[in-house]
N, C-alpha and C positions, 0 to 999 in steps of 0.2 A: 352544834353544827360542825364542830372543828372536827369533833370524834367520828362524825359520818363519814366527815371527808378523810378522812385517814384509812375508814374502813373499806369506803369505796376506792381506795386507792387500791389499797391492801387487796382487793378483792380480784380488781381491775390484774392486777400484778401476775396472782396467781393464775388466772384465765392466760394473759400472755404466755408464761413459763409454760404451762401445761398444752398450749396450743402448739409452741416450739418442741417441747421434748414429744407430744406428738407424730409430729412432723418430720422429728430426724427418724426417729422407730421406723416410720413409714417408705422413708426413703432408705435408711440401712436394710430393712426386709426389700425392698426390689435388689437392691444392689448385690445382698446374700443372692437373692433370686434369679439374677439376670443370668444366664447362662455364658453373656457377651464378656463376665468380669471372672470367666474361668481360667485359670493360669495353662498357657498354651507353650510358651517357649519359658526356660530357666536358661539364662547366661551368665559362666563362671569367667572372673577378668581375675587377673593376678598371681595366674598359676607357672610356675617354674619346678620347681622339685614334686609338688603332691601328682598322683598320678590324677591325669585329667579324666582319662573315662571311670575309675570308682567313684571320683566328687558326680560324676553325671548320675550313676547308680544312688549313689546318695541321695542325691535332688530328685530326681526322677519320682517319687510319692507326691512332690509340687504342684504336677503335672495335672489339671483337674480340679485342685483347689479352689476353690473363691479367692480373687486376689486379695482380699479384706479380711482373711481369715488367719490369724494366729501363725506364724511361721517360728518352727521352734530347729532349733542348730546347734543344740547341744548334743546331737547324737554323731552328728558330723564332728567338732571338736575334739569328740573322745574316742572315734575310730580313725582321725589319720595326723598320725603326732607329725607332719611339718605343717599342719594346718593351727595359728595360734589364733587368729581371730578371724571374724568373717562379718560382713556387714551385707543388710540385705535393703531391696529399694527398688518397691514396686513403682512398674512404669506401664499407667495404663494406656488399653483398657486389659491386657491379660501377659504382660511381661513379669517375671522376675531376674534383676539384675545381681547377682551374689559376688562384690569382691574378695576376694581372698586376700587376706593378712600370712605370710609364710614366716613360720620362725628363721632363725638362722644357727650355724653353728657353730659350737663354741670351743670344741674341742674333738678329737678321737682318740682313742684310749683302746689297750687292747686287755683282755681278764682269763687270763689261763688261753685256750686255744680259740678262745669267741674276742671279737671288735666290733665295738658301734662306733658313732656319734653321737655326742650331746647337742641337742639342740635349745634355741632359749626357750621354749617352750617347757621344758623341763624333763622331753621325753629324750630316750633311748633307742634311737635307731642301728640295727643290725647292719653291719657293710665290711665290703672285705679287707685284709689285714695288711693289703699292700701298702707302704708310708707311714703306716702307723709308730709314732713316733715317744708313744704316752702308754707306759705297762703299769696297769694297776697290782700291785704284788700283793696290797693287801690295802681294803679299800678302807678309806680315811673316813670320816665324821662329816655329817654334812656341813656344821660350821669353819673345818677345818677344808672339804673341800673349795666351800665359797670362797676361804684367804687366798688357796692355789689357782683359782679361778684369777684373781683380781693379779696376782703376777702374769699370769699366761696370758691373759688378753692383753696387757702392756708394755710384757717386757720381750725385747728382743731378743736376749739371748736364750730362752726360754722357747720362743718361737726354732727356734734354731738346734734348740742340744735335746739331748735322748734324754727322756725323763721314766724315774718311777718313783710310783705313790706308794708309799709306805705306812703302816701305821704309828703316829706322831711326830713325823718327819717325812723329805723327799728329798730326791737328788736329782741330779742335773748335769750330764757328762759331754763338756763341748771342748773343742780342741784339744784333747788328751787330758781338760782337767775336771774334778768331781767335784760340782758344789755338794755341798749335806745343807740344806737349806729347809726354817719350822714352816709352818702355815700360819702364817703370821704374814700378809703384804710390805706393812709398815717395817717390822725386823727385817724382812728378805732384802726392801728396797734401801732402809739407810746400810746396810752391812756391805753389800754390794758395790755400790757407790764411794766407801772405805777402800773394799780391794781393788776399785779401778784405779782409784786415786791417790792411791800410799801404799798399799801390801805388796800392790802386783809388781810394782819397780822393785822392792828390796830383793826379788827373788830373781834366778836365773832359769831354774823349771820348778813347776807346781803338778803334785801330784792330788791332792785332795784340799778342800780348803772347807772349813765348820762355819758356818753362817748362821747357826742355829741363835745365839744369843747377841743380841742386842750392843752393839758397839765397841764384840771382843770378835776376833775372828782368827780361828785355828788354822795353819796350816803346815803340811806337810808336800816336804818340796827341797829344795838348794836353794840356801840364801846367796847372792854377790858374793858376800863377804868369806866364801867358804874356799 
């Protein structure tokens, strides 16, 4: 008697499940169906730098859609580099709402007679060479950029002096003096911090000062004492 009853459960069980996955099929085919759940308006929120009427162009294939159907934004991604993420959020019965995620950026840099922008995104944007404060003379390593990266977003004097990227080293030329400074954050940062606070008193002018090496630092200049 115990085994019927398991079986008739057992049974019972499957008739529910299969009534229910019925039921949604039934209901997902209208909703595919209903002409009322066709995407009619796409609104872009959180645009400042991407150009607003190509994301419309972009979108604009939406237009027509099933609002339950597959929304894919990877093609938008990889056609407009200030755009770094993008979140979508249907709002029935025929809206789609698309925020926009914009990179930001992280530097400019100029390379023979062309200048972009880096943005966090990791692209390359073209723009012109007015300000441009960053010559890439010869372009570094990308784990050697990333060190030069971690100065420039934090240091201020860096934000401020005329910089070029070299290969296995860089320089840095602010108030008549020349850092030679590695791509190394940690070396740049304690060396630095040395000549604010001990080198730079012994001297009376500084013409170049080597950063390169870790808690020696070269300089060429007039000591006081001369």
């Amino acid at each position: 008697m115990t085994i019927l009853k398991i079986l008739f459960k057992t049974f019972c069980t499957a008739i529910f499940i299969g009534v229910l996955c019925a039921g949604f099929m039934v209901i997902k085919h209208k909703l595919y169906a209903s002409a009322r759940y066709n995407v009619q308006v796409v609104e872009v929120r959180g645009v400042k730098k991407t150009d607003m009427e190509q994301l419309k162009l972009l979108f604009q294939p939406l237009v027509g859609q099933n609002i339950f159907s597959d929304i894919k934004v990877d093609n938008i991604l990889s056609n407009e580099p200030w755009v770094e993420r993008l979140s979508v959020r249907r709002v029935l019965p025929a809206t789609i709402v698309v925020r926009v995620g914009e990179a930001y950026e992280l530097l400019r840099y100029r390379n023979g007679n062309a200048c972009a922008t880096l943005v966090s995104s990791g692209a390359k944007i073209a723009i012109p060479c007015g300000g441009v404060r960053i010559d890439v003379a010869q372009m570094p390593l990308d784990a050697e950029f990333k060190e030069f990266l971690k100065v420039y977003e934090f240091s201020e004097l860096a934000q401020r002096g005329v910089i070029s990227l070299r290969s296995g080293f860089w320089t840095l030329t602010d108030g008549g003096i020349t850092f030679v400074a590695p791509y190394n954050a940690e070396v740049f940062n304690y060396n630095y911090q040395m000549f604010v606070n001990d080198i730079n008193q012994r001297y009376r002018s500084i013409e170049r000062v080597d950063v390169t090496v870790k808690g020696r630092i070269y300089v060429k200049g007039v000591a006081n004492n001369v």
